[in-house]
ROVEX-969482 format. One line per 2 residues: number of its first residue (from 1); their letters; for each residue x, y, z of N, C-alpha, C, O. Coordinates in steps of 0.1 Angstrom, whole numbers, plus 2048, in hexadecimal, padded with zeros to 3 digits. Layout:
// residues N
NUM = A = X,Y,Z,X,Y,Z,X,Y,Z,X,Y,Z | ...;
END
This chain:
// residues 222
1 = XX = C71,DF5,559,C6E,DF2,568,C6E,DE3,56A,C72,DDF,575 | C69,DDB,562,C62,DCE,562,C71,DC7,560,C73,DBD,567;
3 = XX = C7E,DCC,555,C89,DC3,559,C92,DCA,564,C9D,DC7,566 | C8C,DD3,569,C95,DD7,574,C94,DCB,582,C9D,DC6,589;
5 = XX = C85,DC9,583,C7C,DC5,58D,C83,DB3,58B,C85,DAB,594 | C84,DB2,57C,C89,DA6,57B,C9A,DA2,580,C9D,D97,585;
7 = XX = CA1,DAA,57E,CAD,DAD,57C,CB0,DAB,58C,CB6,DA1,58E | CAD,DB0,597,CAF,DB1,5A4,CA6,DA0,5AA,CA9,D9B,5B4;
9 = XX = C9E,D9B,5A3,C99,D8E,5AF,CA3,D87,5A5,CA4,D7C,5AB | CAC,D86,599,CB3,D76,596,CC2,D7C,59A,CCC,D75,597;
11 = XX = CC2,D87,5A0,CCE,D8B,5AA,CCF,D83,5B5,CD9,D7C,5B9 | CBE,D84,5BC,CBD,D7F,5CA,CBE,D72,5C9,CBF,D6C,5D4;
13 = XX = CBD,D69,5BD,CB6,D5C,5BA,CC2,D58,5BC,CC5,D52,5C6 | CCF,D5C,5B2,CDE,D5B,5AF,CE2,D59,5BD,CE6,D4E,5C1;
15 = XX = CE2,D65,5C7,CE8,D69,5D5,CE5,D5B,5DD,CEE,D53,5E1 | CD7,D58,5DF,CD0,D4B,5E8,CD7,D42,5E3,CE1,D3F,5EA;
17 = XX = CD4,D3D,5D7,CDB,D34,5D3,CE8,D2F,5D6,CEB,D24,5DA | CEF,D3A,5D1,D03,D3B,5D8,D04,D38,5EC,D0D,D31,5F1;
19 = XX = CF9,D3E,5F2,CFC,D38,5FD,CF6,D2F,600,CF9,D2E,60C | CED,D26,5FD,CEB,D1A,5FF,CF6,D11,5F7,CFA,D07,5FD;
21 = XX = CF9,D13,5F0,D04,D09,5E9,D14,D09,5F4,D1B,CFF,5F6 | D15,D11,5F8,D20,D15,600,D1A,D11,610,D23,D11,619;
23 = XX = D10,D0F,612,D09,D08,620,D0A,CFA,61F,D11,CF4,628 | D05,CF2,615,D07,CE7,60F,D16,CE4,60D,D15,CD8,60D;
25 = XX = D24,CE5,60B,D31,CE4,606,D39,CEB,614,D45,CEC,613 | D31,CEF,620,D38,CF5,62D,D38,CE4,631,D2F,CDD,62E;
27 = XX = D49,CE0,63A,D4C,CD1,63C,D47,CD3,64C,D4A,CCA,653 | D3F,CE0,652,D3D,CE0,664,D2C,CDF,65C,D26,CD8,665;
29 = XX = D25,CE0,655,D16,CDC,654,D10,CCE,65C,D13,CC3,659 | D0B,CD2,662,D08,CC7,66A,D0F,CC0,677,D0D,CB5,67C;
31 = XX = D17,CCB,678,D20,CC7,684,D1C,CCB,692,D19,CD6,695 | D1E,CC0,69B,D17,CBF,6AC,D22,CCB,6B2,D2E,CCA,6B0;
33 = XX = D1C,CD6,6B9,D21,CE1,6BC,D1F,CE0,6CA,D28,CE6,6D0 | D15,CDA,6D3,D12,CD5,6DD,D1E,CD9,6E8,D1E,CE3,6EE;
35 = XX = D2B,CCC,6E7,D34,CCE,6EE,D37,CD9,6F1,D30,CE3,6F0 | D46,CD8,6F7,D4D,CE5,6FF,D59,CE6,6F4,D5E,CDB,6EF;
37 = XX = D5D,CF4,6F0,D67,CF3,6E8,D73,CEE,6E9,D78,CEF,6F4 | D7C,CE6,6DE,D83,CDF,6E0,D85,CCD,6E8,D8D,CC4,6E7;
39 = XX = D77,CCF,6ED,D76,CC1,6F1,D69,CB7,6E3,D63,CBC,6DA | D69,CAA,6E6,D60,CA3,6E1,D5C,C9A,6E9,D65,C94,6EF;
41 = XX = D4E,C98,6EB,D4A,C8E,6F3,D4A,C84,6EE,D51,C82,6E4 | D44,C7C,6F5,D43,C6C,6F1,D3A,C6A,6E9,D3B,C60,6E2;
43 = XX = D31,C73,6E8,D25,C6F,6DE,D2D,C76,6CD,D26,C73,6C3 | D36,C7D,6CB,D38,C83,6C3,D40,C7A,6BD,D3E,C77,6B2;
45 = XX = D4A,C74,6C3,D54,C69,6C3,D50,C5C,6BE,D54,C56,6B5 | D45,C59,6C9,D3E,C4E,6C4,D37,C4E,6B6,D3A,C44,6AF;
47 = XX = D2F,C56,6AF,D2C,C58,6A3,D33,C5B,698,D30,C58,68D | D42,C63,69D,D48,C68,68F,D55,C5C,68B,D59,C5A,680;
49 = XX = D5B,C53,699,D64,C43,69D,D5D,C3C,690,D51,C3E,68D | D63,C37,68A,D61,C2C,67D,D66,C24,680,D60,C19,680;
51 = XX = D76,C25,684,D7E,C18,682,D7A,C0E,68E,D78,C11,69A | D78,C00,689,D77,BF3,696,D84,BF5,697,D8D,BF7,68F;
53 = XX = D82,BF3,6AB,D90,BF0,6B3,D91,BE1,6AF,D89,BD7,6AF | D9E,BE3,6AC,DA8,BD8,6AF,DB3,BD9,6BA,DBA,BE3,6BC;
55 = XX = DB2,BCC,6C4,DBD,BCF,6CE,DCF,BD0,6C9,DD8,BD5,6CF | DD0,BCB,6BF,DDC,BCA,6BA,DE2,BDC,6B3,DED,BE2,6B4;
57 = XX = DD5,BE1,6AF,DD9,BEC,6A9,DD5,BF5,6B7,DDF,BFD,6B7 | DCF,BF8,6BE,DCD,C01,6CA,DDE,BFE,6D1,DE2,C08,6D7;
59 = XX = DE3,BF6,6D2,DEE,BEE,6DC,DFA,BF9,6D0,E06,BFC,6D4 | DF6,BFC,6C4,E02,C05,6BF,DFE,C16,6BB,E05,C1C,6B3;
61 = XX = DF0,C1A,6C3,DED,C23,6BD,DF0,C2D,6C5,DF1,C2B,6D1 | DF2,C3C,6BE,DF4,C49,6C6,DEA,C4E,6CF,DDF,C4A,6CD;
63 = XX = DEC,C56,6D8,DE8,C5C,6E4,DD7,C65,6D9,DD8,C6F,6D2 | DCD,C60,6DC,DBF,C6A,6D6,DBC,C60,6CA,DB7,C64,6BF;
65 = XX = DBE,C52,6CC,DBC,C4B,6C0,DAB,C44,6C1,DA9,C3F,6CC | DA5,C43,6BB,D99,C40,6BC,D92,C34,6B5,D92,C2F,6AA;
67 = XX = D8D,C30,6BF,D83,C21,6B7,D78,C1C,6BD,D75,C20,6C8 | D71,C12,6B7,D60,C13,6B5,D65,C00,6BA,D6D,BF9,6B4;
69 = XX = D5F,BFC,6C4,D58,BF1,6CA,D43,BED,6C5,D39,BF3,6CA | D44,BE4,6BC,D38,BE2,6BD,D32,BD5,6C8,D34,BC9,6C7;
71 = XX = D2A,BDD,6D0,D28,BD6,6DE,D17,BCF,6D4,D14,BCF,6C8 | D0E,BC9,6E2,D02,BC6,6E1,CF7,BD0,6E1,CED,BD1,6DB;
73 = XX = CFD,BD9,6EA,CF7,BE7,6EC,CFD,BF3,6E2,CFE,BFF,6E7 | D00,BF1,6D6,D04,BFE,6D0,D14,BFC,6D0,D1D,BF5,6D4;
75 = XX = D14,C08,6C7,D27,C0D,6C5,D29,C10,6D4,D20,C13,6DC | D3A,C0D,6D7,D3D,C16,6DE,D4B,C1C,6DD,D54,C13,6DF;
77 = XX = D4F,C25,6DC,D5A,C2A,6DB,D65,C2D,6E6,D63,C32,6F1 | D74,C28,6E1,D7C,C2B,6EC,D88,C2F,6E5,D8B,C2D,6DA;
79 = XX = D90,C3A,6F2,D9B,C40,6E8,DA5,C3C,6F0,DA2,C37,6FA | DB6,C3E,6EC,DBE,C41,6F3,DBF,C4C,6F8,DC1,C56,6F2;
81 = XX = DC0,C4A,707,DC1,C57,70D,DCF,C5C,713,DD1,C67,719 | DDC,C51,70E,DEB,C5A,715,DF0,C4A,70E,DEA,C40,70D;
83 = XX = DFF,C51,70A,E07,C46,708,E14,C45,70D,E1B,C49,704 | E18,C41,716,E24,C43,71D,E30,C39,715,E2E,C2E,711;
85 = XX = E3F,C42,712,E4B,C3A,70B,E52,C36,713,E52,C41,71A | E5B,C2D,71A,E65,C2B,722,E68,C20,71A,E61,C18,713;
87 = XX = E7D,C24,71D,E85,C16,718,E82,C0B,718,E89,C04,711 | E78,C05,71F,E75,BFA,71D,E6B,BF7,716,E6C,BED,70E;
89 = XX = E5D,C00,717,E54,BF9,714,E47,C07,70F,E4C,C13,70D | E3B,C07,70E,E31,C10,70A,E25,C0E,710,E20,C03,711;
91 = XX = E22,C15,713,E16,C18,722,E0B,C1F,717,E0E,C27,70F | DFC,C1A,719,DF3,C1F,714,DE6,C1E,720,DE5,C16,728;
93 = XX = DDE,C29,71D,DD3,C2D,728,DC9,C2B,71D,DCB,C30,712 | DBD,C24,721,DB3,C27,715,DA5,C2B,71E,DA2,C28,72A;
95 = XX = D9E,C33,713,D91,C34,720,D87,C2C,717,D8A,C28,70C | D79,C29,71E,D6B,C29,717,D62,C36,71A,D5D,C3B,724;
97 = XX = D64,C39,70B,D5D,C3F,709,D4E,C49,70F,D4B,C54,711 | D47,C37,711,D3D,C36,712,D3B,C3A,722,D33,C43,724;
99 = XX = D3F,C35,72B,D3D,C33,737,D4B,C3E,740,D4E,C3F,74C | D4F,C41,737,D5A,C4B,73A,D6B,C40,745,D74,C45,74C;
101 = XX = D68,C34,743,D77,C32,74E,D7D,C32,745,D7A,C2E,739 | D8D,C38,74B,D93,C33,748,D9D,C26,74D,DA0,C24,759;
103 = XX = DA3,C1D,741,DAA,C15,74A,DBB,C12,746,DC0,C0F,73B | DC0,C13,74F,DCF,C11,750,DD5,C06,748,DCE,BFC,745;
105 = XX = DE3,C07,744,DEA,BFA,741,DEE,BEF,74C,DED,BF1,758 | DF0,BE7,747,DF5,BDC,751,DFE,BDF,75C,E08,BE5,757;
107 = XX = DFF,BDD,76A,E07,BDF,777,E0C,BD5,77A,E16,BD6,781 | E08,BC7,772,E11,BC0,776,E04,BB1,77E,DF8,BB0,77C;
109 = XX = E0C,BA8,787,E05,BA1,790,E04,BA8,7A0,E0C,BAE,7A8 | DF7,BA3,7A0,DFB,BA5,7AE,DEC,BA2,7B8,DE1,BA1,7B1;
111 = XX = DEB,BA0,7C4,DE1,B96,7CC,DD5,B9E,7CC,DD8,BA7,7C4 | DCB,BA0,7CF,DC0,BA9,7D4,DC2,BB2,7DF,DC1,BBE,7DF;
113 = XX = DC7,BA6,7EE,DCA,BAB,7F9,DD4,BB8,7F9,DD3,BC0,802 | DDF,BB9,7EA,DEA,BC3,7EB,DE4,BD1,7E3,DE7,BDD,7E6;
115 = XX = DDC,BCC,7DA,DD8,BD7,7D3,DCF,BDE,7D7,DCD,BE9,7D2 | DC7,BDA,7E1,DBE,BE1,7EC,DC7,BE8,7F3,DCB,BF2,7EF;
117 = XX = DCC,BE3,800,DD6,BE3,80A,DE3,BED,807,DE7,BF6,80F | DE9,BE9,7FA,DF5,BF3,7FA,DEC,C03,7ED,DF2,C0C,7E9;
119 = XX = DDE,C00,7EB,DDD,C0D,7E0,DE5,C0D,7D3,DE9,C17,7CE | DE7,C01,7CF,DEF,C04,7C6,DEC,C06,7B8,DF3,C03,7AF;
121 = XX = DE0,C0D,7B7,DDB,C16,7AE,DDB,C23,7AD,DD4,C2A,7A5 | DE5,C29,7B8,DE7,C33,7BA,DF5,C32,7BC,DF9,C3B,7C3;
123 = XX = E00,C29,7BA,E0D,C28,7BD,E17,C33,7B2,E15,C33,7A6 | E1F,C3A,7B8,E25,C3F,7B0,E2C,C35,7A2,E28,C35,797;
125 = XX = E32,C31,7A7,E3B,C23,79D,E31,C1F,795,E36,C18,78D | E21,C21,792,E1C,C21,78B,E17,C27,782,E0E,C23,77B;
127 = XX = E1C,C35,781,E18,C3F,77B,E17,C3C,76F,E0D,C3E,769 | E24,C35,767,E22,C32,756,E17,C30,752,E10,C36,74A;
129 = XX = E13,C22,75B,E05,C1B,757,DFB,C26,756,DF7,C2B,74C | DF9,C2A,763,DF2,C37,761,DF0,C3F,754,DE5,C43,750;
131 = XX = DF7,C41,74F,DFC,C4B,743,DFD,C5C,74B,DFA,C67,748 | E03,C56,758,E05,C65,75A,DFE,C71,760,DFF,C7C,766;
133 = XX = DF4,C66,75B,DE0,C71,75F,DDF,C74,76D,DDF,C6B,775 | DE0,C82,771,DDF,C87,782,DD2,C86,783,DCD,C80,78C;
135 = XX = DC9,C90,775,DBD,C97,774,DB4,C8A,777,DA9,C8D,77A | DB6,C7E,778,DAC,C75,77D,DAB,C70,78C,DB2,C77,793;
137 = XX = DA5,C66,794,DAB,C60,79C,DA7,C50,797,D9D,C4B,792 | DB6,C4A,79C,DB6,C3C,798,DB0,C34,7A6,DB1,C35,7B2;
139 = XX = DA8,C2C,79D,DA4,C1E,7AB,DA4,C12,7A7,DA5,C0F,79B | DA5,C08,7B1,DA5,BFB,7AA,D93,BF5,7A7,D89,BF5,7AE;
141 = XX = D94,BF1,798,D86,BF0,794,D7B,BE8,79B,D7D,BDD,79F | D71,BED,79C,D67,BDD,7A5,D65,BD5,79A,D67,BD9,78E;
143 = XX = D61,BCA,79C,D5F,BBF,79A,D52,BB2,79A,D54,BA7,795 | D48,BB5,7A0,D3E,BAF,7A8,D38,BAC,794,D3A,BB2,789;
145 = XX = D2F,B9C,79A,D26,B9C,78E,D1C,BA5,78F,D19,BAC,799 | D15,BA5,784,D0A,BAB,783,D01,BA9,78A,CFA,BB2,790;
147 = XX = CFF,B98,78A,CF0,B98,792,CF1,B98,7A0,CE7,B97,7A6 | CFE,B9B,7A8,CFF,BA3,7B5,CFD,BB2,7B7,CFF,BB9,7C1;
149 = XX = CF7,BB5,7AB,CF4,BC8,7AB,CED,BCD,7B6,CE2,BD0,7B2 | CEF,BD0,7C2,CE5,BD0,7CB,CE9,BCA,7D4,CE8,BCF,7DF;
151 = XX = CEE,BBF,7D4,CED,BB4,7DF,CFB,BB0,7E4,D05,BB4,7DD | CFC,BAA,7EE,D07,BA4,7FA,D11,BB4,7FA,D1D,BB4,7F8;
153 = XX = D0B,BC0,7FD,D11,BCE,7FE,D17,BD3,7F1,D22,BD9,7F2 | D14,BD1,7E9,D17,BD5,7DB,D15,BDD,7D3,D17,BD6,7C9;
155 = XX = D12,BE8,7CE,D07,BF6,7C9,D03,BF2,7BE,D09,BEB,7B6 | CF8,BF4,7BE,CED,BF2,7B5,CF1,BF7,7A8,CE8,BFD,7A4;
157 = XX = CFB,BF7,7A0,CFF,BF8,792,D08,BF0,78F,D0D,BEB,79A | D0F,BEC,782,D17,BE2,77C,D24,BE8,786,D24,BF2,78D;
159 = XX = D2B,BE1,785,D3C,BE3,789,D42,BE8,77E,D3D,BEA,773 | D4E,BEA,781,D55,BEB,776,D5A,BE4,76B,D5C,BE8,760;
161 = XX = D5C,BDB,770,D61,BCC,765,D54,BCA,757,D55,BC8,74B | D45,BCA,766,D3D,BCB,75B,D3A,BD2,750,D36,BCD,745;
163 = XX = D3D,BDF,753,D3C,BEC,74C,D46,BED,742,D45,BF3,737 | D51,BE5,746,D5B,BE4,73A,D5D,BDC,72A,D60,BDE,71E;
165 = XX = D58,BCF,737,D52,BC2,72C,D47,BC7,724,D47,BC7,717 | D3D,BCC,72A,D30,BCF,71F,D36,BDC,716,D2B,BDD,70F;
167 = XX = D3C,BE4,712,D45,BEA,70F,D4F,BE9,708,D53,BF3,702 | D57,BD8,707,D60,BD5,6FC,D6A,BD6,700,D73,BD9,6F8;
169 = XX = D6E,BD5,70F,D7D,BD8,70E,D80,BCF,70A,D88,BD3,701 | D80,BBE,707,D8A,BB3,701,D90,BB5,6F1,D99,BAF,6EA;
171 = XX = D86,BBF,6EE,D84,BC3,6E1,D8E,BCE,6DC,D92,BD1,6D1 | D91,BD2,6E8,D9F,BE3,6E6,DAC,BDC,6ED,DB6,BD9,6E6;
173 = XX = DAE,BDA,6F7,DB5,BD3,6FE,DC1,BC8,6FB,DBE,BBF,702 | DCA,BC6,6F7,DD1,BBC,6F7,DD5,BB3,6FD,DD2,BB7,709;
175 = XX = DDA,BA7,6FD,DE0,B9D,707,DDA,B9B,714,DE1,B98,71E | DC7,B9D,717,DBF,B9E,720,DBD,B8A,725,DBB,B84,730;
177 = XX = DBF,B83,716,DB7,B76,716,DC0,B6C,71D,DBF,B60,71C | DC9,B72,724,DCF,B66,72A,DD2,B68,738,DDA,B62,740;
179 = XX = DC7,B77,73B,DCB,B77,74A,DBD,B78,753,DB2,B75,74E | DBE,B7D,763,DB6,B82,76B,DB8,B8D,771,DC4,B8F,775;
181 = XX = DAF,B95,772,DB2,BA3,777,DAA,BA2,784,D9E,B9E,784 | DB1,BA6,78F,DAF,BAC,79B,DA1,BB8,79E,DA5,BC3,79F;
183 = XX = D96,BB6,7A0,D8D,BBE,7A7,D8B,BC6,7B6,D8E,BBF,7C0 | D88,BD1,7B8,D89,BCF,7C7,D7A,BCD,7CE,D75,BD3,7D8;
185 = XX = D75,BC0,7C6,D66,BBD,7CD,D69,BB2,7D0,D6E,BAB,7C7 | D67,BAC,7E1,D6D,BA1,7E6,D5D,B99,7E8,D52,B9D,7EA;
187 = XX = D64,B8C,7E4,D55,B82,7E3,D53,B7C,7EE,D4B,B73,7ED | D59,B7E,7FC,D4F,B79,806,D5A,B7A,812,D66,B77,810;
189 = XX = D57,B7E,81B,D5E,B81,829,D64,B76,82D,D6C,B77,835 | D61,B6A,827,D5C,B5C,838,D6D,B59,832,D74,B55,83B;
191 = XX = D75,B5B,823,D7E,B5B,820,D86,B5F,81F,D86,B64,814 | D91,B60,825,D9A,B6C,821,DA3,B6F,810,DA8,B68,807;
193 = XX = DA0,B78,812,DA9,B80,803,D9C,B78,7F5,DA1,B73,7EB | D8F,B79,7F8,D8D,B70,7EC,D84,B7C,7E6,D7D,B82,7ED;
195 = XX = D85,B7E,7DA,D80,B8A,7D5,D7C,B83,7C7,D7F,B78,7C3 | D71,B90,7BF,D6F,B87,7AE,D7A,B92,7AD,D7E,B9C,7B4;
197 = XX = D7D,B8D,7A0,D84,B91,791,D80,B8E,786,D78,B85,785 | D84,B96,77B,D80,B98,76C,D8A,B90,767,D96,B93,768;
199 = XX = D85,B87,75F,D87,B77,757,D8A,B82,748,D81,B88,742 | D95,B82,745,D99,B89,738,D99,B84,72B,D9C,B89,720;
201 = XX = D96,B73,72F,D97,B6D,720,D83,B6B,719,D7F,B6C,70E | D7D,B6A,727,D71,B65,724,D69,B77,727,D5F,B7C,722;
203 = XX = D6F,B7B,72D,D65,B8A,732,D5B,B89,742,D53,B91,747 | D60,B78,748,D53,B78,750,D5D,B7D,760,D6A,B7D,760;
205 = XX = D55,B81,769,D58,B80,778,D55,B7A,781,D4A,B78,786 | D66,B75,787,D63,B6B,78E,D69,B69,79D,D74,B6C,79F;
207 = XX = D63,B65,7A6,D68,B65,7B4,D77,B5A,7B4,D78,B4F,7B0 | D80,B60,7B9,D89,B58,7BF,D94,B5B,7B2,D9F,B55,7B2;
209 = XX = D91,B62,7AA,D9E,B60,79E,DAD,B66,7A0,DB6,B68,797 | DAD,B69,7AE,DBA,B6F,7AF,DC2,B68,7AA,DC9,B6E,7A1;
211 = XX = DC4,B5D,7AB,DD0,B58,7A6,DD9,B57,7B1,DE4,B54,7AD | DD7,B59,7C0,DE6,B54,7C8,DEE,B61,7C7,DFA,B61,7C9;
213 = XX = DE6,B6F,7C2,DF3,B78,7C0,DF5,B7A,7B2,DFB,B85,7AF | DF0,B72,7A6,DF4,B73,799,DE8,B75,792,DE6,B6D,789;
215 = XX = DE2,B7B,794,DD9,B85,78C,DDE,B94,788,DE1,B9C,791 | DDE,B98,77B,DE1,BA8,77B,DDC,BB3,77C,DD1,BAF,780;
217 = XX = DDB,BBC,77C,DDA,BC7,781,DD7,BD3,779,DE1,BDA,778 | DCD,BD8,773,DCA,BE3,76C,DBF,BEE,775,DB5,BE9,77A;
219 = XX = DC2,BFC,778,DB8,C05,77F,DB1,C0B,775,DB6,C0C,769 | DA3,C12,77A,D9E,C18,771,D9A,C24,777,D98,C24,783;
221 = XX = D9A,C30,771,D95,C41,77A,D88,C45,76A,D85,C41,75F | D84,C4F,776,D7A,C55,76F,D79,C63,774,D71,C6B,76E;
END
């Protein structure tokens, strides 16, 4: 009776054992189930992203490619979200992660007054940049500094530019350092067409950087 009694608990001992070893050696143990199936959030992305973005290698990477910005505030992760091919050239959409915009390729130059005025963040002829994306809506980014959060009619949270810069775009981005991008936050009435823009070599924002018309042009949707 006594090796019967024995014989049945180094069964059960054997059995436990085999599935904790096979709990331990499962590669989903410890895996965030949270999400919606088939999707990953940002937080999932942002923790499992290893590789630092480089702008050079994002500027050649496939459509769902992923990479890690270390900001002052933490990682932050951004992927490609569409990559458009035409004979001439290649169109990439990247989002942040973090703050969910996404933002467009280059449109090109063009004044404040036009990119307000003609919408041309919604222009068909720009769909490439776009990458195509219906499921969003494109706008032209604001721009305001920070410490106007609140103030001269401005909404009390960062703009866009800001949210980008603290975030790393100079960091994913290519060929940003030698230009000005267009805002649609205008810095003061008493002037016509005078608006800030996002300074792409240094990250700061600044009133008047149109450029005469030659500032470029990237939209962001969310």
């Amino acid at each position: 009776m006594k090796i019967k009694t024995t014989s049945i608990l180094v069964g059960l001992l054997l059995v436990t054992a085999a599935f904790l070893l096979a709990q331990a050696l499962s590669p989903n143990t410890g895996a965030d189930r949270s999400g919606s199936p088939g999707k990953s959030s940002s937080r999932d992305v942002g923790t499992s992203a290893t590789e630092t973005c480089d702008p050079q290698t994002v500027a050649k990477a496939p459509k769902g490619y992923t990479c890690v910005v270390k900001t002052r505030n933490g990682p932050v992760a951004w992927r490609v979200e569409a990559v458009i091919s035409t004979e001439t050239r290649m169109f990439r959409v990247v989002k942040d992660l973090k703050s969910g915009l996404y933002v467009s390729d280059d449109m090109g130059k063009h004044s404040h007054e036009s990119a307000v005025k003609e919408n041309l963040c919604q222009w068909p002829d720009y769909s490439n940049q776009r990458g195509n994306l219906t499921s969003v809506t494109w706008r032209l980014p604001s721009g305001y500094p920070r410490r106007l959060n609140g103030k001269n009619g401005f909404p009390n949270h960062d703009s866009d530019f800001v949210i980008l810069e603290d975030d790393g775009i100079r960091q994913v981005i290519s060929g940003l350092s030698s230009k000005y991008f267009v805002s649609s936050s205008e810095a003061g009435k008493r002037e016509d067409f005078m608006s800030y823009g996002f300074d792409g070599e240094f990250g700061g924002i600044d009133a008047g950087c149109n450029g005469n018309g030659m500032a470029s042009l990237r939209c962001v949707a969310q």
